[in-house]
N, C-alpha and C positions, 0 to 999 in steps of 0.2 A: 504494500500500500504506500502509498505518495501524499505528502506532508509540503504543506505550504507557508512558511513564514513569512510575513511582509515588513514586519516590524522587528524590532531590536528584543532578543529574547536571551535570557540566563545563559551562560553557558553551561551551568549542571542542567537545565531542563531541557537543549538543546544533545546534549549527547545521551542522557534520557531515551530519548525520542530515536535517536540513531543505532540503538541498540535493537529498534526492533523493527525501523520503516526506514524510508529514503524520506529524506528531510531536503527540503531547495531550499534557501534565503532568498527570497527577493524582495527588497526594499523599495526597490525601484516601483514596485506594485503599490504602494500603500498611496501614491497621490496619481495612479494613473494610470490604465488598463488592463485592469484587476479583472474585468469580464470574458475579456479576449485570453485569457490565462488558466485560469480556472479549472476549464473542463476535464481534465486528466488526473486532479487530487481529489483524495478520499476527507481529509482535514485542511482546513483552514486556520491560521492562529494569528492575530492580529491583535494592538492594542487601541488606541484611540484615536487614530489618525484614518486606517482602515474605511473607506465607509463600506458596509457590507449591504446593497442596496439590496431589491428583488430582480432587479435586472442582473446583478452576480449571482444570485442566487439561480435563476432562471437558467444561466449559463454552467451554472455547475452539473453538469451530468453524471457526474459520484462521489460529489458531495455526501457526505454521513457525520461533519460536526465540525463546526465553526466555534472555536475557545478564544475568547479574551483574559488575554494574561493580564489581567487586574478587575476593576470591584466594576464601573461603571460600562451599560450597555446602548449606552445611544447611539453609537454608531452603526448598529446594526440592527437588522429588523426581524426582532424575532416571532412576530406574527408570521410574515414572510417564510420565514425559515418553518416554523412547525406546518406552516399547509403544507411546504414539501417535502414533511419529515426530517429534517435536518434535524441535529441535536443541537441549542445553542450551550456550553458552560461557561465559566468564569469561573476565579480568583477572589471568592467572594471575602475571604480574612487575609488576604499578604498586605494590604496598605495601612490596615489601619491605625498604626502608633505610628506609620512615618506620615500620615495626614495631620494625626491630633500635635505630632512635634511639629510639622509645619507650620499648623494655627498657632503656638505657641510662640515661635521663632516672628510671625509676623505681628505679632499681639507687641512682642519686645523689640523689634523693629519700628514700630511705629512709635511707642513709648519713648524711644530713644533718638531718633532720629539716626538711624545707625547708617542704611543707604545714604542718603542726604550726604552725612557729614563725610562720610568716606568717599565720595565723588568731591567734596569744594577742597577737601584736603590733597586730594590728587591735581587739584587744578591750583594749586599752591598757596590756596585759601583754609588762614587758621581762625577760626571762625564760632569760638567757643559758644560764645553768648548767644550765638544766631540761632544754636543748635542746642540750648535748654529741653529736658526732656519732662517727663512725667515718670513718677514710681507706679507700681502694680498695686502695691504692695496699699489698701485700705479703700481703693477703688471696687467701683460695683463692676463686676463683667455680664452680661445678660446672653444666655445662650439658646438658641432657636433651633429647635430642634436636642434632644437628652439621647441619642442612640448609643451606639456605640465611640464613634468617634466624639460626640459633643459632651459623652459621660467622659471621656479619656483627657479631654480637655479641661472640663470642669472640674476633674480630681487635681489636675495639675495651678488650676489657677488655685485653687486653695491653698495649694503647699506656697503660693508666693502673698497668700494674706488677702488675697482677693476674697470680697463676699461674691456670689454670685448666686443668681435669680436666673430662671429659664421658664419660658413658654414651651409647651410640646403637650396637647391634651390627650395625647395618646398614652402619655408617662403616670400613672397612679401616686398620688400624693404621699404615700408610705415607701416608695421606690424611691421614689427626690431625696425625701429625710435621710432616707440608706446614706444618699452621695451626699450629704450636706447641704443641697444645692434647694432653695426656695423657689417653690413653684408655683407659678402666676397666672393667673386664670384668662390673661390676652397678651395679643402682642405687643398693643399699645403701652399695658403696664408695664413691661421689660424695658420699651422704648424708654420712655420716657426716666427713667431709674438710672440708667445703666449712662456709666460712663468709656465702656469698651462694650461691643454688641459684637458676635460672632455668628455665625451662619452654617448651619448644618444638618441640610433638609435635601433630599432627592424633588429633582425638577417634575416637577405633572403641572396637568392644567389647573391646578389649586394654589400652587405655590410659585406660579409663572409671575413675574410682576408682583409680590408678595411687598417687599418692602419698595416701596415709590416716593410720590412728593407727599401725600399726606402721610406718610409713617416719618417720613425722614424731618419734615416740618416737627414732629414731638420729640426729638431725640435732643438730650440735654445740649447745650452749647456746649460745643469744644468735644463733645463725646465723638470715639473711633470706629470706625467699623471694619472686620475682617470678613471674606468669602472666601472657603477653599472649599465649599461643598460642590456647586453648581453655577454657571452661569445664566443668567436671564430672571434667577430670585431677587436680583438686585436691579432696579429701574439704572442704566448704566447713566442716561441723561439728566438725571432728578440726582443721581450721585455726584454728577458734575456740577449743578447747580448749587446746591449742597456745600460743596467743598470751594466754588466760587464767593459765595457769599459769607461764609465763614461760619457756617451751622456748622459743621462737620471740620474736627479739628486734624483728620485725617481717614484715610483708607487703605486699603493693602485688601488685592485681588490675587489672587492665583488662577480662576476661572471667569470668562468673560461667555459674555450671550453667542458669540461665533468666535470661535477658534480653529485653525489659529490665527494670530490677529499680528499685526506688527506695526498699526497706524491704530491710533484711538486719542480721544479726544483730553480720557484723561491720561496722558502723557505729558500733557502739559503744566499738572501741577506738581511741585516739589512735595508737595504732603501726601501726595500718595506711592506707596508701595505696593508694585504689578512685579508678581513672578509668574512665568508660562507655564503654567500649571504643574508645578513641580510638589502635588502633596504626595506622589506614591513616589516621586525619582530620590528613593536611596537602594543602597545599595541590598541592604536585608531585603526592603518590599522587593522589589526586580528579582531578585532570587528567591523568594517564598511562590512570588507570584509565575515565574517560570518552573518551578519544578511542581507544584498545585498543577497547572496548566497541562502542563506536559503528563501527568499521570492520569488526569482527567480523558487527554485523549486517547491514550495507551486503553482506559478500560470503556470507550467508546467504541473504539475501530477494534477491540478482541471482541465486542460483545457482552460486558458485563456491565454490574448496575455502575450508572455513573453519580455520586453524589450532590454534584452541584450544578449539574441539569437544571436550567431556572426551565425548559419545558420538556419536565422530566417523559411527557406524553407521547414525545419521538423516539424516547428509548427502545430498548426491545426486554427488560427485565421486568416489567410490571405484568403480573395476573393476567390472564383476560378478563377472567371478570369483573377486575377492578378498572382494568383500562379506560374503559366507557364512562365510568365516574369522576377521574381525575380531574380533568376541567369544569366540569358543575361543583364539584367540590373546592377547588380554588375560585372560582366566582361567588359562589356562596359566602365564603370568607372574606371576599373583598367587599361583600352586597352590607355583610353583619357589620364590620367595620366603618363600611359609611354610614349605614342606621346606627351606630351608638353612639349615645350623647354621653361625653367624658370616658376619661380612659379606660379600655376593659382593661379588668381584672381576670375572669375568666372565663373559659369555652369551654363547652360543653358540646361536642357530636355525638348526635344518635342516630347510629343506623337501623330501619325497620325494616321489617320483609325479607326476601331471598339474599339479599345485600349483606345481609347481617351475617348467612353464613360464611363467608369469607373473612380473610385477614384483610379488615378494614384501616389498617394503622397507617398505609400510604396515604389512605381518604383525607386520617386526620394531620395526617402532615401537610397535606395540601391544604384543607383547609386553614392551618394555621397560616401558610405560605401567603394563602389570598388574604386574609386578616392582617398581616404586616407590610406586603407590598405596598411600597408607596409612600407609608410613614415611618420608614427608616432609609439613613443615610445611603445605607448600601443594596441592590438586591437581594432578594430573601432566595434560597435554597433550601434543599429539606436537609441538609445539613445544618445550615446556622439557625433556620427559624427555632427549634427548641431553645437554643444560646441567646438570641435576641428577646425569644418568651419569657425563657427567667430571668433573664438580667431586666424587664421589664415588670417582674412581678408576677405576671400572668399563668394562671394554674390550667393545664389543658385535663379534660377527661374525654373519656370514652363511653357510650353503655350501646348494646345492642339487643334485639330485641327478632327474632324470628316473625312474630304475629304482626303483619302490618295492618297497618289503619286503613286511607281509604286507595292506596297503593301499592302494586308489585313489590317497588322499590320505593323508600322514601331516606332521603339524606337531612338531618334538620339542625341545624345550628344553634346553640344558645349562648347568649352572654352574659355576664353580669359587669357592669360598668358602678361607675361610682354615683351614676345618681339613675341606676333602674337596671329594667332587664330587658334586654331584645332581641329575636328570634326571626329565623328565617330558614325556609325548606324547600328541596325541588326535587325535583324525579327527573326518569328519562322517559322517552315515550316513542312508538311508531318503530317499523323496522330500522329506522336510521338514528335511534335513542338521541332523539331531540331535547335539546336540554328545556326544560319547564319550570319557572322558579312558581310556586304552589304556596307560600305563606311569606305574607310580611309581615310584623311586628305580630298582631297576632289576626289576622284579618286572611281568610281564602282570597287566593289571586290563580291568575292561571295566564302564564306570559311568558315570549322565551327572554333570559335574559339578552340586555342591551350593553352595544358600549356605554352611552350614554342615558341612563335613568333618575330620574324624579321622583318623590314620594312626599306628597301633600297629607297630612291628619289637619280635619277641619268640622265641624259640625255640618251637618246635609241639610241642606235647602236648595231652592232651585237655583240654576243660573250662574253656581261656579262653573261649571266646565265652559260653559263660554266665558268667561271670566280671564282663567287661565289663557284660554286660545287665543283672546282678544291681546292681551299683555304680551306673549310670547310672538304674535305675529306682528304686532308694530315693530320688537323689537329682530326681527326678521332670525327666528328661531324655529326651522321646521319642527314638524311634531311628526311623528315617525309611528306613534301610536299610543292610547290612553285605555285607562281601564278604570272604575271605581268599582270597589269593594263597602260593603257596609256590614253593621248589623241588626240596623234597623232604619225605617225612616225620619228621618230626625234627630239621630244620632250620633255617635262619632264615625267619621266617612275616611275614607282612603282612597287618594286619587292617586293612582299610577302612570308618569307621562314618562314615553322613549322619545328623546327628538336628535335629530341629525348632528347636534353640535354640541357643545357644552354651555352652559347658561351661564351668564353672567351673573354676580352675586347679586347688583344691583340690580335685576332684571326677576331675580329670587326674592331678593326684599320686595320689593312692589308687588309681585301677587299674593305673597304674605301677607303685607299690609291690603290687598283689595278683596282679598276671600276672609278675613279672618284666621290664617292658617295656625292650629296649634305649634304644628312641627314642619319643617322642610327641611330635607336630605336628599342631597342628588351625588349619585354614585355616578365614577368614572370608571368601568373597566379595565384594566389594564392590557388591552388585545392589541 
């Protein structure tokens, strides 16, 4: 079998690899026709320069698994890839203390003026006064996002006498106390507190533009802000404005909205600190994440289960008869997670029906998987999601049950959060086991799930669902399909909308505000 590098990979996970396929280097491939190459390898390995379209994929004629040697997967399309079977993996733990040192190294960079002053001293300028710094050391740091990386970081600011405060409602408030770290019930609270603010959130459409001109407007004067999670969380032009006017007493990026970049506007201020995304370039990460990598695809191309499979469904080790479940059950948990209000604590899977007689434990790995994507730093795996579950507090169970209810098969979710409980369940259905999500919160539905989903709770009376459709179409929001559930007339209602795009928050608040809605939650799938 034939192995394709494009990018710059370990040399332990490079001879790895040669022990048991024909390995090519080509670099050449990473910025430019990657398509026209393709067709003749079984593996592909590439890091973040790669872009892995459907158009390479389409050209790949035996193709069987595509690894990025490190944590983040946007370069590649792993929708794409699973229709044609491809297995995508990753490196889902090689960066992560050389990111949290990164944040740390740019936190004291800024503090000090360290860049700065080591450029006017090379231009033969001694320049003490100009380059006054700040200590860490009684300052508030506010961190965005508690995962893995932004706990590694937070332990670390404390050993320098930093208090610190973090936003992250995914995190349970007796998890925080664990890290010492005070937990804030919004962003704005962080904002506004914190005289170092850090960032460490995976990009989605939730967290795209996340901090802009009115977050950056509340952020104390003279307060710093760091990014090494993602770029495009950060309004880049509201940072510049920002740092113009003198809100923002500095910055330090490592990740920018398009990369890579070599003209950008804030270039032009001395109080900011830009490195080219170097949180994984050490020498330990490159080596954890090259030989991870490299064994990843060793037990792809022999056949055997791969661990860090983020779509473990092109594998070839899974059941059959669990096979068919795996993605309703990872939807499921992405569905639970955006219906709970506040952080869960814990899941609960119950398998009913012929389901049950099998070993369900990949179901609940996957469902754990779709419960954490998205609101942690890194891709979730069914290797690290148990790692991520505890370090997050989070108790998982199991209970199974032979005797089903009003289905063959029924897969059902439950949660406990810190301010309730919420539940959600789907089957498969028809020769082609079409996925069917079958309960929301606790209300009958019958729908397949959506990328994109809505869930309105509101009292029934006449005239919301034009309501809705009237607000959604001015702001030119197709609606793709609606369902309402009740259980009685004039009771508590359940409207279920799928529409074509992602809805604006502001576009959320206003049918809230025009129906009366008790609750709204709109899930983004991850597909």
């Amino acid at each position: 079998m034939r192995i394709l590098v494009t990018e710059p990979l370990s040399e332990n996970g490079v001879e790895l690899l040669r022990r048991h396929f024909q390995v090519d280097v080509r670099e050449d491939l990473a910025t430019g026709g990657l398509a026209e190459a393709i067709a003749p390898y079984d593996a592909l390995i590439v890091r973040s320069q790669t872009r892995v379209t459907p158009e390479v994929l389409a050209a790949a004629e035996n193709l069987k698994v595509v690894a990025r040697a490190g944590i983040g997967l946007d370069n590649v399309d792993v929708e794409a890839a699973t229709r044609r079977g491809v297995m995508v993996v990753n490196a889902p733990q090689s960066n992560i203390i050389s990111a949290a040192e990164h944040t740390v190294a740019l936190l004291l960079a800024q503090a000090r003026n360290i860049p700065q002053a080591d450029a006017a001293l090379r231009r033969g300028e001694w320049a003490r006064e100009r380059f006054q710094g700040v200590e860490l050391s009684g300052k508030t740091l506010g961190v965005v996002g508690v995962g893995r990386v932004g706990s590694m970081v937070a332990h670390r600011a404390l050993a320098f006498g930093m208090r610190v405060i973090a936003f992250d409602p995914f995190v349970p408030r007796d998890r925080a106390r664990e890290m010492g770290v005070e937990l804030m019930p919004t962003l704005e609270a962080v904002l506004v507190q914190s005289d170092f603010v850090t960032i460490h959130l995976p990009r989605t459409p939730e967290t795209e533009g996340m901090i802009g001109e009115r977050e950056l407007a509340l952020v104390k004067p003279g307060a710093r802000l760091v990014n090494t999670a993602r770029g495009g969380i950060v309004d880049e032009d509201a940072l510049a404005r920002a740092l113009k006017d003198g809100r923002l007493a500095g910055v330090a990026l490592d990740v920018f909205d398009q990369e890579p970049v070599t003209e950008h506007q804030l270039f032009e201020f001395e109080q900011a600190v830009l490195t080219p995304h170097l949180g994984a370039s050490t020498v330990e990460a490159q080596d954890k994440a090259g030989t991870a990598i490299a064994e990843m695809v060793r037990l792809a191309l022999t056949g055997e289960f791969v661990p860090y499979a983020v779509n473990v469904s092109a594998g070839t080790e899974v059941p059959d008869a669990v096979r068919p479940f795996l993605s309703l059950a990872e939807e499921l948990g992405a569905i639970l997670n955006g219906l709970a209000e506040g952080a869960i604590r814990s899941i609960d899977c119950e398998y009913l029906g012929r389901i049950a007689e099998v070993d369900t434990r990949m179901l609940t790995l996957a469902a754990l998987k779709g419960a954490l994507a998205g609101v942690v730093h890194e891709p979730v795996s069914f290797v690290n999601a148990p790692v991520i579950a505890a370090e997050r507090g989070i108790a998982l169970s199991e209970t199974k049950s032979t005797v089903g209810r009003d289905y063959v098969n029924l897969v059902s979710l439950r949660a406990e959060t810190e301010v309730g409980e919420v539940a959600v369940a789907g089957t498969l259905v028809g020769k082609r086991d079409g996925e069917r999500l079958v309960q929301v919160f606790d209300f009958d539905v019958d729908m397949a799930p959506a990328r994109h989903m809505t869930f309105f709770l509101y009292e029934d009376r006449p005239g919301v669902i034009g309501k809705v459709g009237t607000v959604l179409g001015d702001a030119r929001v197709n609606i793709a399909g609606a369902q309402v559930a009740r259980k009685g007339a004039g009771g508590l209602a359940l409207m279920a909308v799928t529409t074509d795009t992602h809805i604006p928050q502001a576009v959320l608040d206003g049918i809230a505000t025009e129906i009366g809605a008790d609750q709204v939650r709109q899930v983004t799938l991850p597909r």
